[in-house]
SESE-960771 format. One record per atom (N, C-alpha, C, O): residue in one letter; x, y, z. Coordinates in pm, whole numbers, padded with zeros to 5 digits, always signed. Each point is the difference from the previous one (the first is absolute). Layout:
// residues N
aXYZ
...
***
This chain:
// residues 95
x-02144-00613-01508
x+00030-00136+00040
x+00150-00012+00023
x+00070+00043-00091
x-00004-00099+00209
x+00140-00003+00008
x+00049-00145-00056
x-00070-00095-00034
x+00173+00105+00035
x+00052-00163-00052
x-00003-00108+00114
x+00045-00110-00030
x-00089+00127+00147
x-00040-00112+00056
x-00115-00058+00018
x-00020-00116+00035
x-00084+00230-00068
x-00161-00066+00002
x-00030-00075-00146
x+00027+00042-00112
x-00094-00176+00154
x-00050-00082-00097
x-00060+00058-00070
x-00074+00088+00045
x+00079-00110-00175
x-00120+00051-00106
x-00186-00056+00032
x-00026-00119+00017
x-00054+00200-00016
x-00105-00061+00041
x-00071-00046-00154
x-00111-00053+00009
x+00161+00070-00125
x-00083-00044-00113
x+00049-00173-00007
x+00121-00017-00015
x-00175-00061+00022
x+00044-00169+00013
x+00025-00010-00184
x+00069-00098-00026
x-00111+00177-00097
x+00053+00031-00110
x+00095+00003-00045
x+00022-00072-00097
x+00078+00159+00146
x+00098+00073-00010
x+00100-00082+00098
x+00115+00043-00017
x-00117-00125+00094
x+00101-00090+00053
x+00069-00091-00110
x-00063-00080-00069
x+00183+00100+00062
x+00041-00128-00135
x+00024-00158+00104
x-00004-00022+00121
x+00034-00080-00270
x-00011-00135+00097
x+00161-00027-00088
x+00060+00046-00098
x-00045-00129+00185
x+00141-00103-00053
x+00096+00086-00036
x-00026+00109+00052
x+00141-00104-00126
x+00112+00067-00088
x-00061+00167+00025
x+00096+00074+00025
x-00189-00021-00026
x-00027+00158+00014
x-00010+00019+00120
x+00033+00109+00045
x-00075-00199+00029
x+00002-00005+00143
x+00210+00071+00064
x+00059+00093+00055
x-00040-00206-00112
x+00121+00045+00043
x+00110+00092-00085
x+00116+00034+00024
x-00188-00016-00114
x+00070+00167-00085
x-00029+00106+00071
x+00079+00093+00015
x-00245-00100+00059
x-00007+00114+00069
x+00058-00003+00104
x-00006+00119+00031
x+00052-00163+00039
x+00077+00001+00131
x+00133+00040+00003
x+00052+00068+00088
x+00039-00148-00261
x+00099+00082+00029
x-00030+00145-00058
x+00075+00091+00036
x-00149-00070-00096
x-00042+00208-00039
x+00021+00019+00127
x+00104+00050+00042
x-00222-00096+00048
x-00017+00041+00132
x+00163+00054+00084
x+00046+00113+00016
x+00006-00242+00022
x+00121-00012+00041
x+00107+00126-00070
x+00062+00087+00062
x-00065-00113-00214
x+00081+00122-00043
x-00032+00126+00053
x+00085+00082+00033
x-00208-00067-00025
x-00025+00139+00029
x+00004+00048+00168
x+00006+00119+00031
x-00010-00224+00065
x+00052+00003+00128
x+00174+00052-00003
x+00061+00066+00084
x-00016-00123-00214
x+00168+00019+00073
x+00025+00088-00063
x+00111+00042+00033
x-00168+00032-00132
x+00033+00110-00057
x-00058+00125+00081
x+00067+00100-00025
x-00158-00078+00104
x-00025+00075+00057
x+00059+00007+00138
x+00005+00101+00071
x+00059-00275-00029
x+00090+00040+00145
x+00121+00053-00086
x+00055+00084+00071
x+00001-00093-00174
x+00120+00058-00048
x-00064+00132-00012
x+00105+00063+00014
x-00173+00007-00025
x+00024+00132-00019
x-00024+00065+00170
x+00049+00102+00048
x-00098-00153-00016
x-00036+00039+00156
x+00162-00006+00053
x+00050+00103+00047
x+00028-00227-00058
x+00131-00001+00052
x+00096+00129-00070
x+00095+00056+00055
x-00147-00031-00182
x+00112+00101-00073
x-00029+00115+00050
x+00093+00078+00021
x-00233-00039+00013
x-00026+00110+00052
x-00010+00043+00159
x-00020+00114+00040
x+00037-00216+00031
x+00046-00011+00123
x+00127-00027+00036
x+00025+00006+00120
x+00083-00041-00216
x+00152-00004+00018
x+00068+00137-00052
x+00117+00027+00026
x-00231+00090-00128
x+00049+00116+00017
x+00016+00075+00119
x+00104+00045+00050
x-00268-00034+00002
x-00046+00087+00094
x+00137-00056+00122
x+00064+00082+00066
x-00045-00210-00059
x+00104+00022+00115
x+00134+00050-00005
x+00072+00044+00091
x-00041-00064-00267
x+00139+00096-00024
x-00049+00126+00033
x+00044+00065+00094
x-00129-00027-00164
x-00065+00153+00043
x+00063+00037+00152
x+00076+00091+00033
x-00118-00164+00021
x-00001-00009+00180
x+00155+00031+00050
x+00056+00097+00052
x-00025-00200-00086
x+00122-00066+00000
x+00121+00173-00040
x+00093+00030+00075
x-00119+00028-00162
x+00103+00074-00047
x-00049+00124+00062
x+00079+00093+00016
x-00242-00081+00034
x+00045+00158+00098
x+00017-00039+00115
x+00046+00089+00072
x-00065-00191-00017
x+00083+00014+00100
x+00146-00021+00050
x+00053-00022+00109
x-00008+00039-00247
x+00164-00006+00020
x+00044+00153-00026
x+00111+00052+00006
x-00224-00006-00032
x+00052+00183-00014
x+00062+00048+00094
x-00020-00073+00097
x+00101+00176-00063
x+00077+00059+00086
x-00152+00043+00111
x+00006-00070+00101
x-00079+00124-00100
x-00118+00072+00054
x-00063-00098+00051
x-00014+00000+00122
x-00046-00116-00208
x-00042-00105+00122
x+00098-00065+00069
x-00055-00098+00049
x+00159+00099-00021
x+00113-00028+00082
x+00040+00092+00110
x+00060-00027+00105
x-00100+00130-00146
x+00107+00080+00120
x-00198+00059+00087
x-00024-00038+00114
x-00074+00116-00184
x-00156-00030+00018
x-00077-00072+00092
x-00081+00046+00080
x+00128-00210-00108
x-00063-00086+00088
x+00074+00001+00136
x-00044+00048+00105
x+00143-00099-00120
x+00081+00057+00212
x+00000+00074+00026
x+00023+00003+00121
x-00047+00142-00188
x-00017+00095+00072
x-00171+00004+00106
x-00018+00019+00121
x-00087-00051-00245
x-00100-00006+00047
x+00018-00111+00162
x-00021+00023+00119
x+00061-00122-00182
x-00005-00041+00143
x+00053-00015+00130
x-00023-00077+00093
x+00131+00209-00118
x+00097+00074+00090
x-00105+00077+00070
x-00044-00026+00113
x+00013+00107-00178
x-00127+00105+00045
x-00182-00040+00091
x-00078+00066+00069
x+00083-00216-00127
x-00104-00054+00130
x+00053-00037+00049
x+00024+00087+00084
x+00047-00194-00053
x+00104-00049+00135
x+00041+00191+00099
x-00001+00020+00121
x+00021+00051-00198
x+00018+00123+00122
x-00150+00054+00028
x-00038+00066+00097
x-00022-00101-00185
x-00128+00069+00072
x-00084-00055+00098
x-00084+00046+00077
x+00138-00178-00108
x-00089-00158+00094
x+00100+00036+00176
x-00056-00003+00109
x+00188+00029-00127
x+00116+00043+00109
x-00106+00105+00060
x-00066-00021+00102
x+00061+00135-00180
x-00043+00139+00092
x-00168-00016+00027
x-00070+00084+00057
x+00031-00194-00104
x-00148+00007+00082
x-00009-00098+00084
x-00097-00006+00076
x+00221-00109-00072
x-00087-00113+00058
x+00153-00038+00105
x-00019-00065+00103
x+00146+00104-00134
x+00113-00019+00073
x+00066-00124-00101
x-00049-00066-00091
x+00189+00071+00155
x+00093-00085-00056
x-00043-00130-00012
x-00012-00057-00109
x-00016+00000+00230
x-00065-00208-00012
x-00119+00035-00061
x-00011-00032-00119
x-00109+00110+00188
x-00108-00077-00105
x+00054+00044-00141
x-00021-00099-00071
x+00083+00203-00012
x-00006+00032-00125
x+00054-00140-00021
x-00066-00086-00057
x+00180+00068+00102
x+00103-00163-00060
x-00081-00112-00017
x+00019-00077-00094
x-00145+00053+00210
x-00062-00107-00049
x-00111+00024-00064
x-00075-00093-00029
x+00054+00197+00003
x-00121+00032-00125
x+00093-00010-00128
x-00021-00099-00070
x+00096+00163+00040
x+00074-00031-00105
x+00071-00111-00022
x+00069+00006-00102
x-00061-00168+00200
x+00059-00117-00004
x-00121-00073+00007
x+00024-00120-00006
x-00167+00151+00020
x-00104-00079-00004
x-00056+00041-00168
x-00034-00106-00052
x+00013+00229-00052
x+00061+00040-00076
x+00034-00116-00111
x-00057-00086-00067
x+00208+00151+00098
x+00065-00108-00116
x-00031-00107+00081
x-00083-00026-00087
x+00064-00091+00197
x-00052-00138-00023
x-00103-00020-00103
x+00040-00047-00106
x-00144+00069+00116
x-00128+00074-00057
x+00055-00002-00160
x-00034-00098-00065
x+00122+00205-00004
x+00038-00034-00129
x+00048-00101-00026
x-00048-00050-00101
x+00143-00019+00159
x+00023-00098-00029
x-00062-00133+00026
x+00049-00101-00052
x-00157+00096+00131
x-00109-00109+00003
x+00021-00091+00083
x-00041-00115-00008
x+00133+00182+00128
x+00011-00062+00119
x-00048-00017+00125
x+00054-00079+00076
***
């Protein structure tokens, strides 16, 4: 059963004052689990964050894309490679 499906026992529902004890349990246990989701998703992006400041993913990544831009040149010529590679980055950037 997840914490958003109703309980189906009509028993086990509290009324008045328990009514609303369970909600804040409820509630507590919503923000305690987005807090750990945020702690463990604000690592993974330091994670992120610090290899790609390594010397290797720095010098790695332009190279790689030194090496298709010449290969896009020697199969397809100077303009179309330029606008395959300027349609490309539009494209990454969501333009």
């Amino acid at each position: 059963m997840s914490l958003s499906e109703p309980q189906s026992d009509p028993q086990n529902i509290p009324e008045g004052g328990a009514a609303q004890s369970a909600e804040d349990d409820l509630n507590e246990l919503r923000e305690a689990v987005l807090d750990d989701w945020l702690r463990v998703t604000s690592s993974v992006t330091d994670a992120v964050r610090e290899m790609q400041s390594t010397l290797s993913w720095r010098i790695t990544r332009p190279l790689r894309l030194v090496r298709m831009v010449q290969r896009k040149v020697d199969e397809f010529g100077v303009v179309p490679a330029a606008q395959l590679s300027a349609a490309a980055i539009a494209k990454r950037l969501g333009r």
